[in-house]
PyMOL commands that place a pseudoatom at each C-alpha (Angstrom):
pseudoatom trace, name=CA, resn=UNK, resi=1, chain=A, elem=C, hetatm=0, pos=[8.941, 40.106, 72.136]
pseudoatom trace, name=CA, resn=UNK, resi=2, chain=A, elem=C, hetatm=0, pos=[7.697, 42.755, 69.401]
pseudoatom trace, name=CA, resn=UNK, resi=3, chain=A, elem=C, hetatm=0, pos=[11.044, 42.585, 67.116]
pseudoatom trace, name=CA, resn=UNK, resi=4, chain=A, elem=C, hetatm=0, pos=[10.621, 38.321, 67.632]
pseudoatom trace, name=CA, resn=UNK, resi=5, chain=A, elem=C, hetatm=0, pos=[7.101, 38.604, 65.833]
pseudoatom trace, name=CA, resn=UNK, resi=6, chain=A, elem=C, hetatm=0, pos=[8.873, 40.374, 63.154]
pseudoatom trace, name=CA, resn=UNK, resi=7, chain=A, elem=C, hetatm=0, pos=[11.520, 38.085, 62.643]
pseudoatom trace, name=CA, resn=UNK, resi=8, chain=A, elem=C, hetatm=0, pos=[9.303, 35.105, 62.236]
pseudoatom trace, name=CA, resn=UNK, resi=9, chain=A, elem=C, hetatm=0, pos=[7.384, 35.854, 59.219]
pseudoatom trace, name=CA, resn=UNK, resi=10, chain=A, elem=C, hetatm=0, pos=[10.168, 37.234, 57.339]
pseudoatom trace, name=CA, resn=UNK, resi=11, chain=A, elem=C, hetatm=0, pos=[11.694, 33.494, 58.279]
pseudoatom trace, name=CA, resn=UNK, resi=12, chain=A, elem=C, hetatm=0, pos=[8.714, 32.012, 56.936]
pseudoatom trace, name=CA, resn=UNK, resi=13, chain=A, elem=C, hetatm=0, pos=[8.642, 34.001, 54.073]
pseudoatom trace, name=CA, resn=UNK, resi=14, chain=A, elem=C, hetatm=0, pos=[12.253, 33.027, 53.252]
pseudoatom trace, name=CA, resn=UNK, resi=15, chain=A, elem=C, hetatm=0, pos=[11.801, 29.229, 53.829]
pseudoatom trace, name=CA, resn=UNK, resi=16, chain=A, elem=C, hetatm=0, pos=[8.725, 29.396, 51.113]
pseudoatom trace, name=CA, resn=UNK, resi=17, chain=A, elem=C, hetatm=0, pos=[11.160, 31.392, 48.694]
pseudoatom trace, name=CA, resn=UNK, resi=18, chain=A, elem=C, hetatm=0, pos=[13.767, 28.736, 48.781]
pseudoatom trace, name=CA, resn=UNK, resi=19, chain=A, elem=C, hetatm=0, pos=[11.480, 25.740, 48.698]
pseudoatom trace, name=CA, resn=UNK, resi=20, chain=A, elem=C, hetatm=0, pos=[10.111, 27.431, 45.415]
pseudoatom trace, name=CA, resn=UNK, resi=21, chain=A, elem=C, hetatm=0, pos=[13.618, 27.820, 43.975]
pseudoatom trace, name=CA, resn=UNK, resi=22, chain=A, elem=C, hetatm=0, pos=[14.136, 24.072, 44.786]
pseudoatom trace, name=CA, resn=UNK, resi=23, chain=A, elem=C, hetatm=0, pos=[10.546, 23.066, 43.335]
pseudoatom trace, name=CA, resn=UNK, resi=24, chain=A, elem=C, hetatm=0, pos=[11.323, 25.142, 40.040]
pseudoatom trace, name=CA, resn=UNK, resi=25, chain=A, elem=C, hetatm=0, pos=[15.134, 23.635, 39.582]
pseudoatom trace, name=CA, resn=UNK, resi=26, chain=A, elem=C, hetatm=0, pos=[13.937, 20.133, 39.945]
pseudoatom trace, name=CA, resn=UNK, resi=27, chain=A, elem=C, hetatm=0, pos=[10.962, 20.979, 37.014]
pseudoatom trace, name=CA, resn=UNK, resi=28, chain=A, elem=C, hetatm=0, pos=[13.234, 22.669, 35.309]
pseudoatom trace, name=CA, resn=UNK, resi=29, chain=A, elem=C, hetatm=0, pos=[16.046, 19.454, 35.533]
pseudoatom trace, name=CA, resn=UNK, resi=30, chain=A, elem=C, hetatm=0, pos=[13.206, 16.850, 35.174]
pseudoatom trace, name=CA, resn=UNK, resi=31, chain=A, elem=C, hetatm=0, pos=[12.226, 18.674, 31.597]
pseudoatom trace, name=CA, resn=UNK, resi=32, chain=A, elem=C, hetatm=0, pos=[15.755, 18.740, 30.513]
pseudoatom trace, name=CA, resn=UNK, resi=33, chain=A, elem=C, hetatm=0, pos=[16.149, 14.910, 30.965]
pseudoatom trace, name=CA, resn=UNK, resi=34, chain=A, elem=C, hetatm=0, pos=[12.526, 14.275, 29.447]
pseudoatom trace, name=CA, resn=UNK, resi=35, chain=A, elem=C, hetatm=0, pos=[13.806, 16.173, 26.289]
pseudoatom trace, name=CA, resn=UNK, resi=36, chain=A, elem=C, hetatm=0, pos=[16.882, 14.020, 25.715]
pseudoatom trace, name=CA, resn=UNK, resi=37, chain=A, elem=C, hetatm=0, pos=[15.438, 10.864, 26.430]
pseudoatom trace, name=CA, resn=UNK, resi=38, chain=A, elem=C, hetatm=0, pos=[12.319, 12.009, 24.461]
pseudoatom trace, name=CA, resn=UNK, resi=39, chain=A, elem=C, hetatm=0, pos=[15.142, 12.554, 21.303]
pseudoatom trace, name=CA, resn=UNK, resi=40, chain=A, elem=C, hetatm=0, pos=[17.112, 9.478, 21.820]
pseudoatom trace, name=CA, resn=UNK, resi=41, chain=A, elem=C, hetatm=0, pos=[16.636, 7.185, 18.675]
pseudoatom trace, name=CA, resn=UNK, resi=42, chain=A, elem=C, hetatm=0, pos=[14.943, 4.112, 19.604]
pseudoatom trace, name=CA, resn=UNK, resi=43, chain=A, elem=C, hetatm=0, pos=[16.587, 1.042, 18.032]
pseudoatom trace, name=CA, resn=UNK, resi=44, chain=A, elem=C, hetatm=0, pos=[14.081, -1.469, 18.314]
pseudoatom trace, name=CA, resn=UNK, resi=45, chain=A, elem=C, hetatm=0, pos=[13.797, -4.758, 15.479]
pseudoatom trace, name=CA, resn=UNK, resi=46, chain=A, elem=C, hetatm=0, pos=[10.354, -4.422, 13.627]
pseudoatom trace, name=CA, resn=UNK, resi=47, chain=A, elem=C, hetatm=0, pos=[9.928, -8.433, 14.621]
pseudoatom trace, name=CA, resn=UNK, resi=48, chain=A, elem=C, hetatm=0, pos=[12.666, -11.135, 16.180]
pseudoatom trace, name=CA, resn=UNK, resi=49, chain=A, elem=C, hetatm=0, pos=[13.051, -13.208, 12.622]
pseudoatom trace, name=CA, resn=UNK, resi=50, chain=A, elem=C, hetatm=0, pos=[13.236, -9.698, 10.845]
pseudoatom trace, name=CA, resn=UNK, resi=51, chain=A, elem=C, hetatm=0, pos=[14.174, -10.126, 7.374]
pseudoatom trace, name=CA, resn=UNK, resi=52, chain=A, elem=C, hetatm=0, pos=[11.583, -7.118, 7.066]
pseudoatom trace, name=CA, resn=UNK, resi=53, chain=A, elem=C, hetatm=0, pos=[13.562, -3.442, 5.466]
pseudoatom trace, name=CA, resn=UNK, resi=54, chain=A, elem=C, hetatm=0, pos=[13.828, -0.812, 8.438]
pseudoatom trace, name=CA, resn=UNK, resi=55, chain=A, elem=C, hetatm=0, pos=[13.406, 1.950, 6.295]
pseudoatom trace, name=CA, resn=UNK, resi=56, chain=A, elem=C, hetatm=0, pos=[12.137, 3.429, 3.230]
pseudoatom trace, name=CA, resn=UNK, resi=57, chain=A, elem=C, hetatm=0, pos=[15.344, 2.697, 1.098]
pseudoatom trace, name=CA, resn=UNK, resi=58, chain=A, elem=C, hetatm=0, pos=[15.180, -1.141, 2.453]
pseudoatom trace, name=CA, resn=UNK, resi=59, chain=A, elem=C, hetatm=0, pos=[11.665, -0.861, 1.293]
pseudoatom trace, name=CA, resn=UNK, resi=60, chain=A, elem=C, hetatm=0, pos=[12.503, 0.317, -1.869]
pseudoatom trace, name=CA, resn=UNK, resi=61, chain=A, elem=C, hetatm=0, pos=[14.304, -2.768, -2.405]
pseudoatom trace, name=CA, resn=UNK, resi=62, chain=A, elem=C, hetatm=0, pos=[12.345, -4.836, -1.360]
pseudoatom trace, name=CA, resn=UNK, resi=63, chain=A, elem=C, hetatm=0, pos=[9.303, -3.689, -3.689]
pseudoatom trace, name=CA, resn=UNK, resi=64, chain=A, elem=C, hetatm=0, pos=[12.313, -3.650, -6.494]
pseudoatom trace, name=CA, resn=UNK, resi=65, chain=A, elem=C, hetatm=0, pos=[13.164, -7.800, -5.460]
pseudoatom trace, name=CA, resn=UNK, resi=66, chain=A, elem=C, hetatm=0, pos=[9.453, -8.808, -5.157]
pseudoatom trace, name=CA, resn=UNK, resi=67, chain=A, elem=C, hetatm=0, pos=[9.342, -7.378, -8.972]
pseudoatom trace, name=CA, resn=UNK, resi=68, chain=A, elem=C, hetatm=0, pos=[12.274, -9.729, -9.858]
pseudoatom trace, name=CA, resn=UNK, resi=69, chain=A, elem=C, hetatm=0, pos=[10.480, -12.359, -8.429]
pseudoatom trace, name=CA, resn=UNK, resi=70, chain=A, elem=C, hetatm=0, pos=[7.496, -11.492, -10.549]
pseudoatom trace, name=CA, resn=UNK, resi=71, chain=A, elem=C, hetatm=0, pos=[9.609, -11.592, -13.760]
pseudoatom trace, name=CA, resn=UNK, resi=72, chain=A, elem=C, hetatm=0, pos=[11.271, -14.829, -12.896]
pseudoatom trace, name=CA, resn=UNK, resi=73, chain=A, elem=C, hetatm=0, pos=[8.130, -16.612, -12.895]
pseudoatom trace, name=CA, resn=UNK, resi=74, chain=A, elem=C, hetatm=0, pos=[8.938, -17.224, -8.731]
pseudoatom trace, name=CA, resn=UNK, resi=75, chain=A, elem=C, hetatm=0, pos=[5.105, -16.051, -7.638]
pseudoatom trace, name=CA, resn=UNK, resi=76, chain=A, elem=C, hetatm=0, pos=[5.234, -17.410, -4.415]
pseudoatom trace, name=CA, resn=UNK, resi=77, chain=A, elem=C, hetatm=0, pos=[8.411, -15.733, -3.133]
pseudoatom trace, name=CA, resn=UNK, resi=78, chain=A, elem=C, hetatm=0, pos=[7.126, -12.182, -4.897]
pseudoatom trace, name=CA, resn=UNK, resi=79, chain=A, elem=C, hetatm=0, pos=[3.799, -13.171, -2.625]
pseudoatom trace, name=CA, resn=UNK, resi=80, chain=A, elem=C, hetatm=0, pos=[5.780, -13.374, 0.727]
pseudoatom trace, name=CA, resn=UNK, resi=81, chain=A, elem=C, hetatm=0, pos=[7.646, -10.310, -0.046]
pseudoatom trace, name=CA, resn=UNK, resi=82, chain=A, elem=C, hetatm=0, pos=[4.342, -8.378, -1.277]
pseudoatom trace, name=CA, resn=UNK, resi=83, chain=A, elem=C, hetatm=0, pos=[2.809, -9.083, 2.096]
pseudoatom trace, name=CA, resn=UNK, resi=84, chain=A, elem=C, hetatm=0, pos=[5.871, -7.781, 4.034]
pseudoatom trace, name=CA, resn=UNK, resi=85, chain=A, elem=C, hetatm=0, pos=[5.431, -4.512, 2.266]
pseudoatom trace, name=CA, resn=UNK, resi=86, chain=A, elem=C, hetatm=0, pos=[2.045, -4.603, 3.119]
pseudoatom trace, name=CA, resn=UNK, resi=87, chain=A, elem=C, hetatm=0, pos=[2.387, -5.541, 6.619]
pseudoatom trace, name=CA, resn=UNK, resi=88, chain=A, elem=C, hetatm=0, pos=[4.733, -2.159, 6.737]
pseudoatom trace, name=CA, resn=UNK, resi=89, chain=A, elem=C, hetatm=0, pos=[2.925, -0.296, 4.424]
pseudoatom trace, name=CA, resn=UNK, resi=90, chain=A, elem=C, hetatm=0, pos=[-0.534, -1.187, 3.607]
pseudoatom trace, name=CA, resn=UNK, resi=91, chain=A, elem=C, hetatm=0, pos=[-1.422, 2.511, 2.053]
pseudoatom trace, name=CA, resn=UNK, resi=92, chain=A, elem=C, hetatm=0, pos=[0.678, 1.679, -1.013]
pseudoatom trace, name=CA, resn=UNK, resi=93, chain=A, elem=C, hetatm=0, pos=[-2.055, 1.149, -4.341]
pseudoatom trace, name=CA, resn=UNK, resi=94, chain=A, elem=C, hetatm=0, pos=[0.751, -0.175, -6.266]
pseudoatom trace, name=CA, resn=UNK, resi=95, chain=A, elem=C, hetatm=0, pos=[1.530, -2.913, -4.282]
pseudoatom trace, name=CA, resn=UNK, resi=96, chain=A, elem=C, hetatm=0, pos=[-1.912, -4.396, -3.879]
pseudoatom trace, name=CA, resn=UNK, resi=97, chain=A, elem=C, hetatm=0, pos=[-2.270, -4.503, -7.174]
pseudoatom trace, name=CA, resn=UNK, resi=98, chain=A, elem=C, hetatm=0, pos=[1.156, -6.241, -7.955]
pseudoatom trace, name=CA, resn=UNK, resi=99, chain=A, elem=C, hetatm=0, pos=[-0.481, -8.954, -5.054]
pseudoatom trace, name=CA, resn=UNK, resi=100, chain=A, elem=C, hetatm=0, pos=[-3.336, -8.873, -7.338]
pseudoatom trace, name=CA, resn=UNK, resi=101, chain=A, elem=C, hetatm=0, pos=[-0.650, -9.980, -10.526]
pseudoatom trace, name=CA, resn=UNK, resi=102, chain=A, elem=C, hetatm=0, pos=[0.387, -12.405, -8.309]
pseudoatom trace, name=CA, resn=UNK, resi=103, chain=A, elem=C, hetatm=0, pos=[-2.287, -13.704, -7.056]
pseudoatom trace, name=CA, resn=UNK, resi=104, chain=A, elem=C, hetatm=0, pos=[-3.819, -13.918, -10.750]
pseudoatom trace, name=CA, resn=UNK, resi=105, chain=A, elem=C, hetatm=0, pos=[-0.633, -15.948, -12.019]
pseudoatom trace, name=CA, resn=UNK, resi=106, chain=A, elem=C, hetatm=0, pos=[-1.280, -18.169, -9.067]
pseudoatom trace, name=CA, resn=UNK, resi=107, chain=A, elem=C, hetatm=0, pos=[-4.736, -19.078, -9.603]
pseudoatom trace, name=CA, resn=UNK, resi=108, chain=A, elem=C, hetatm=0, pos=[-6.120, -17.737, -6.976]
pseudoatom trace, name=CA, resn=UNK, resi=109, chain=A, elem=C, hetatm=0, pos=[-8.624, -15.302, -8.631]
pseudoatom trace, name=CA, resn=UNK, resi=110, chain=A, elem=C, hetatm=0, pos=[-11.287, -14.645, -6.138]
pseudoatom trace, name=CA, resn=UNK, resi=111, chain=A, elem=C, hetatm=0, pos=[-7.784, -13.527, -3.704]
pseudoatom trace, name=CA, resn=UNK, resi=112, chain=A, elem=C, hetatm=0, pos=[-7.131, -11.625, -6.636]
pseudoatom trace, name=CA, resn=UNK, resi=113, chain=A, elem=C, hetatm=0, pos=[-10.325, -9.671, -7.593]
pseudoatom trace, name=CA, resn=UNK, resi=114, chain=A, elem=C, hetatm=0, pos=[-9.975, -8.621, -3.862]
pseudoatom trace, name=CA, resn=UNK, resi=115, chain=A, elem=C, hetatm=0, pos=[-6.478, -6.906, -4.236]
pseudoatom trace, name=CA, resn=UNK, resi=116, chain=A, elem=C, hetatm=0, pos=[-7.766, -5.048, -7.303]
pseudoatom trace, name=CA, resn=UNK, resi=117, chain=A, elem=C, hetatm=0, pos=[-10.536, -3.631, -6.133]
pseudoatom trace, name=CA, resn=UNK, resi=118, chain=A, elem=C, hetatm=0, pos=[-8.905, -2.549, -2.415]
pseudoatom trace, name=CA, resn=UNK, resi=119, chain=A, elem=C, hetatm=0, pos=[-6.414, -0.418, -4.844]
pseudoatom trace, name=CA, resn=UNK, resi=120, chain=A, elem=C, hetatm=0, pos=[-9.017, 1.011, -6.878]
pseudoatom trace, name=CA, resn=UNK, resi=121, chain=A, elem=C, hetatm=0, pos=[-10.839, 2.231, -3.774]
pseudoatom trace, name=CA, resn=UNK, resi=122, chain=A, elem=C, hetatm=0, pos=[-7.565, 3.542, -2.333]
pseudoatom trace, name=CA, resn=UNK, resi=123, chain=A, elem=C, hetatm=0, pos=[-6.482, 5.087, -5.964]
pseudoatom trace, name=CA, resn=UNK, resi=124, chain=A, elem=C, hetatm=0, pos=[-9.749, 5.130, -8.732]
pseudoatom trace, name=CA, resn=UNK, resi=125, chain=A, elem=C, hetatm=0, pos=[-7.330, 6.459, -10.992]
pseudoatom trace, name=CA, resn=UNK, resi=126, chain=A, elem=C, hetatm=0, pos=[-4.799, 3.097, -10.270]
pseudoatom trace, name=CA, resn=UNK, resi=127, chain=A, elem=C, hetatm=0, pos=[-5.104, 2.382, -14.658]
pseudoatom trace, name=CA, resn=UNK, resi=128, chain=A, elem=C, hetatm=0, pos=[-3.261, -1.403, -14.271]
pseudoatom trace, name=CA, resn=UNK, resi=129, chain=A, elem=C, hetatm=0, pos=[-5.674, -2.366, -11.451]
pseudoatom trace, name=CA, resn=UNK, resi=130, chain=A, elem=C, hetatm=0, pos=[-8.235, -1.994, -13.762]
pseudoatom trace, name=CA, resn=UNK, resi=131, chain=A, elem=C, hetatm=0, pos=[-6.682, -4.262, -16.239]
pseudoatom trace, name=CA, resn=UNK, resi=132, chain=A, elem=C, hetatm=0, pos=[-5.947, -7.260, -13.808]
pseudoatom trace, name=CA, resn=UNK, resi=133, chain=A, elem=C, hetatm=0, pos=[-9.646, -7.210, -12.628]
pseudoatom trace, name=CA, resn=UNK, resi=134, chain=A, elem=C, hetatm=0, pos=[-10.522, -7.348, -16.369]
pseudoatom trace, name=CA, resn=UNK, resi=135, chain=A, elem=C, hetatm=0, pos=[-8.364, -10.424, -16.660]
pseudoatom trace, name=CA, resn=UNK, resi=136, chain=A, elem=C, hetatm=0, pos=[-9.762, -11.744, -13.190]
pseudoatom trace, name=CA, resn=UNK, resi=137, chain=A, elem=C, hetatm=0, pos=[-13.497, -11.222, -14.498]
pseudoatom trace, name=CA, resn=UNK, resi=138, chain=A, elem=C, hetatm=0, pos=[-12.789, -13.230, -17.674]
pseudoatom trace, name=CA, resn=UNK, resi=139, chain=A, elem=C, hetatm=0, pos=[-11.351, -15.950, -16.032]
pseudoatom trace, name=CA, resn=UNK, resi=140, chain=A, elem=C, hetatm=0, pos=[-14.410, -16.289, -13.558]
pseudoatom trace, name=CA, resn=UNK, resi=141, chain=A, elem=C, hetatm=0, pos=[-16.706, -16.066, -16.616]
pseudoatom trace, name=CA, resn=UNK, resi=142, chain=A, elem=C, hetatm=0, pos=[-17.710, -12.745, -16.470]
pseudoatom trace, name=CA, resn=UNK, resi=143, chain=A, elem=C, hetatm=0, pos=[-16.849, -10.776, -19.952]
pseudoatom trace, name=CA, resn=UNK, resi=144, chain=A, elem=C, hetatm=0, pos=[-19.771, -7.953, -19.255]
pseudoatom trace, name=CA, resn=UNK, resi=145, chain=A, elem=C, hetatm=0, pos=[-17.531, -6.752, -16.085]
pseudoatom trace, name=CA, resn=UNK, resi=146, chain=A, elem=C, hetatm=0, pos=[-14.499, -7.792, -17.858]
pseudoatom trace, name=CA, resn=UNK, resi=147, chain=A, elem=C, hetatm=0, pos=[-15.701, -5.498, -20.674]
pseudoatom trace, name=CA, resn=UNK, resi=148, chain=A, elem=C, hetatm=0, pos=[-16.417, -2.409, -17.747]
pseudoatom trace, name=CA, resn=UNK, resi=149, chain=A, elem=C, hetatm=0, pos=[-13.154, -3.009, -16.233]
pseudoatom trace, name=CA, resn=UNK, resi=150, chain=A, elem=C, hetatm=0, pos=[-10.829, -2.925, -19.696]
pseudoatom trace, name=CA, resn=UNK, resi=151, chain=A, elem=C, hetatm=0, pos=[-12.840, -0.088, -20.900]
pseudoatom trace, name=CA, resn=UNK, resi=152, chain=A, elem=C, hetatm=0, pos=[-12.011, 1.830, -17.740]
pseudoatom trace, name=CA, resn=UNK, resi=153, chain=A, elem=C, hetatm=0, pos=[-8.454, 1.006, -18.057]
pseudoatom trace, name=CA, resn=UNK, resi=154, chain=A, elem=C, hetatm=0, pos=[-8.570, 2.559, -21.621]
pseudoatom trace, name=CA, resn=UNK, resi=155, chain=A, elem=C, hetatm=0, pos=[-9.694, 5.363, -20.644]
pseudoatom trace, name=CA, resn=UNK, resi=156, chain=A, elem=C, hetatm=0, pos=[-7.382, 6.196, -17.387]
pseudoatom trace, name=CA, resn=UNK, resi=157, chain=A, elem=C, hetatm=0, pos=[-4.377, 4.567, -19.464]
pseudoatom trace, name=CA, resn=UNK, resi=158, chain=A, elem=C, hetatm=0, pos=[-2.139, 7.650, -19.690]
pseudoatom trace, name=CA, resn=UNK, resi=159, chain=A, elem=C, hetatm=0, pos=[0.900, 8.952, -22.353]
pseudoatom trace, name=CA, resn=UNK, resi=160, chain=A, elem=C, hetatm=0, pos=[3.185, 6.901, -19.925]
pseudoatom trace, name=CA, resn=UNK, resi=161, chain=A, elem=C, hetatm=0, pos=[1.406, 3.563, -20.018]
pseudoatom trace, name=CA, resn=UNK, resi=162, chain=A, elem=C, hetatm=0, pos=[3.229, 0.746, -22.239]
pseudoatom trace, name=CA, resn=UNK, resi=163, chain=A, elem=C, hetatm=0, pos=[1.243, 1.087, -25.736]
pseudoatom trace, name=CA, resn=UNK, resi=164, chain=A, elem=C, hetatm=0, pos=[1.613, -2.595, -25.843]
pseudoatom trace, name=CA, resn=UNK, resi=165, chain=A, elem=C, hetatm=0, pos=[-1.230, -2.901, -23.160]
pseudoatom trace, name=CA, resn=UNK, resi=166, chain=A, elem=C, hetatm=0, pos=[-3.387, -1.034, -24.551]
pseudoatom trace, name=CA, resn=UNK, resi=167, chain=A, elem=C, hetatm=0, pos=[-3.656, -2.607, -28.070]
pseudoatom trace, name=CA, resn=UNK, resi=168, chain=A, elem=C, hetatm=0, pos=[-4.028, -5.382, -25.901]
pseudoatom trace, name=CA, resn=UNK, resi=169, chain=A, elem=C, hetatm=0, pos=[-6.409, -4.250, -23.678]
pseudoatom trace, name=CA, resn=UNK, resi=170, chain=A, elem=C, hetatm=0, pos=[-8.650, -3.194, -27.502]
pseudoatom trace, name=CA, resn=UNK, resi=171, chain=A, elem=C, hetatm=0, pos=[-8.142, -6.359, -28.741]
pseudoatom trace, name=CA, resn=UNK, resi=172, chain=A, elem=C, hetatm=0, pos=[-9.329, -8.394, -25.728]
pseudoatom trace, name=CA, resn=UNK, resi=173, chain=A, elem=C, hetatm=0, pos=[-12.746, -6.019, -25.905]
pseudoatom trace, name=CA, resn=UNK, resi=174, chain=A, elem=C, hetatm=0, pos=[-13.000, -6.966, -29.483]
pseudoatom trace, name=CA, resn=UNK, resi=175, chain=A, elem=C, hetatm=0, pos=[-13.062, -10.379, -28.719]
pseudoatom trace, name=CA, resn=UNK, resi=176, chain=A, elem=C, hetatm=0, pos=[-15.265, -10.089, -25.560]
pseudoatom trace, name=CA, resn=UNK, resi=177, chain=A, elem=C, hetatm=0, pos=[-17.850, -8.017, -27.803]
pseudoatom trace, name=CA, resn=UNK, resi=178, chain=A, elem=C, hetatm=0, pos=[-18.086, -10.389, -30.636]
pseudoatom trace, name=CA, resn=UNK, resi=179, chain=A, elem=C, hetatm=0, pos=[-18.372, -13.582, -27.779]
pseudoatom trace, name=CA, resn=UNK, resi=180, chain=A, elem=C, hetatm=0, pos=[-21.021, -11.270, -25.900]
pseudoatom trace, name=CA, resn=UNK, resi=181, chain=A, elem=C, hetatm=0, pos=[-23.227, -10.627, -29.373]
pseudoatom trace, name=CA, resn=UNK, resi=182, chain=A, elem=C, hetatm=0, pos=[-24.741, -13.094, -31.399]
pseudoatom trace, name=CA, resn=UNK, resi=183, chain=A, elem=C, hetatm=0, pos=[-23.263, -13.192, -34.919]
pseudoatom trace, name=CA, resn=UNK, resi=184, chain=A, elem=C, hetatm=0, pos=[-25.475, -12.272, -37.530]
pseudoatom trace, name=CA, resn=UNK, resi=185, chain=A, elem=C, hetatm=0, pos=[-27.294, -14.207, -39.738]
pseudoatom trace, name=CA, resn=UNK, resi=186, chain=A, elem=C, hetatm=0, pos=[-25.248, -15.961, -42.636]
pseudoatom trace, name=CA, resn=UNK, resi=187, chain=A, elem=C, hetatm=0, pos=[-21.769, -14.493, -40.303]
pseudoatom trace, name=CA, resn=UNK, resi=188, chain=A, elem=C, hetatm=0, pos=[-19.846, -16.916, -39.268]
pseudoatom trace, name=CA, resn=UNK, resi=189, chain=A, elem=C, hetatm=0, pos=[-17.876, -15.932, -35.463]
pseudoatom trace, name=CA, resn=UNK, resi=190, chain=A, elem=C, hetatm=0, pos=[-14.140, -14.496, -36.036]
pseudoatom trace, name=CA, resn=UNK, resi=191, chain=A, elem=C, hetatm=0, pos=[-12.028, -17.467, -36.019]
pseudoatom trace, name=CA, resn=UNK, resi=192, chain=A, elem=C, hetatm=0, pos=[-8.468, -17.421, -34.875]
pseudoatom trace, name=CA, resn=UNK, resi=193, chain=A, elem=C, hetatm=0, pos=[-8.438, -15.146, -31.994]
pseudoatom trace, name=CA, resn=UNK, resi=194, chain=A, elem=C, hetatm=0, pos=[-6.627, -15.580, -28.782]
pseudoatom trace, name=CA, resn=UNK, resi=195, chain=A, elem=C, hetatm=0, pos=[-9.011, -16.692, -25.848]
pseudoatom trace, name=CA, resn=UNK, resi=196, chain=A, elem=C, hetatm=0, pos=[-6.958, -14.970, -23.140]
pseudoatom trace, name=CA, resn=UNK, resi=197, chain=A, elem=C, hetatm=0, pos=[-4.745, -11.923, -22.396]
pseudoatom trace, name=CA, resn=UNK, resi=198, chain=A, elem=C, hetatm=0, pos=[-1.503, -13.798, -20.968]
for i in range(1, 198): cmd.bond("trace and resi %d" % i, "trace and resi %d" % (i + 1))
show_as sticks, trace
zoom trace
């Protein structure tokens, strides 16, 4: 009976050891298929009538078609395609303030004002989204802010920026300054200047 007492632990003992191997293999086996399916690519639509890019190149081109749209005069189609970028991408400056453009060609200035200003907090050194909430501000009747805005834009306008903006941009402060002051007396108002930026 002595040499039985033995044996039976060392049994034990055994049946723990190979219960541990079996425990270990399976965690072992269960992390192996977590790791490929966690590396499988996942080819999922980004929505069911997707005529939204699915990547950064796609996205490229469709920032570079809503642009077209812009220069063919076709505002609402460069709107729909502005918001799809957004809807991807809303950390993007440039685009808000090409909605803003938009929005600005399409009337809709308060809409507008709104894009500008959401880029300028993202980027307060985004130069053009100064200049469209100059435009914005004179068309709602407000040359003082129109005056803060263009003056801004002046002064983050860069070595890069189109030169023809910027004489632009001093000429439409010109004429906001001489509307915003009185003329003096015997001076007649300058006569003959454009009333708008477009």
């Amino acid at each position: 009976m002595p040499a039985r007492r033995l044996l039976m632990p060392r049994r034990a003992g055994l049946r723990y050891f190979r219960v541990g191997l079996l425990l270990l293999g399976l965690v072992a086996f269960s992390g192996w298929l977590l790791s490929i399916w966690i590396t499988q690519p996942v080819d999922m639509p980004l929505s069911q009538n997707s005529d939204m890019p699915a990547d950064n190149q796609d996205l490229d081109q469709l920032f570079g078609l809503a642009v077209r749209h812009m220069q063919q005069g076709e505002y609402e189609a460069a709107l729909k395609r502005w918001h799809q970028i957004l809807l991807r991408d809303a950390g993007i400056p440039e685009v808000k303030v090409n909605m803003g453009f938009t929005l600005y060609e399409l009337g809709q200035f308060p809409a507008a004002r709104d894009f500008f200003v959401s880029a300028m907090e993202q980027n307060p050194f985004q130069a053009n989204a100064y200049y469209g909430l100059a435009l914005v501000s004179e068309k709602e009747g407000d040359l003082a802010g129109a005056m803060g805005a263009m003056r801004s834009y002046i002064h983050l306008a860069g070595p890069a920026e189109d030169e023809r903006f910027i004489r632009r941009a001093r000429s439409a402060l010109w004429e906001w300054e001489s509307k915003l002051s009185p003329p003096s007396d015997g001076e007649d108002p300058p006569a003959g200047r454009a009333n708008s930026l477009e």
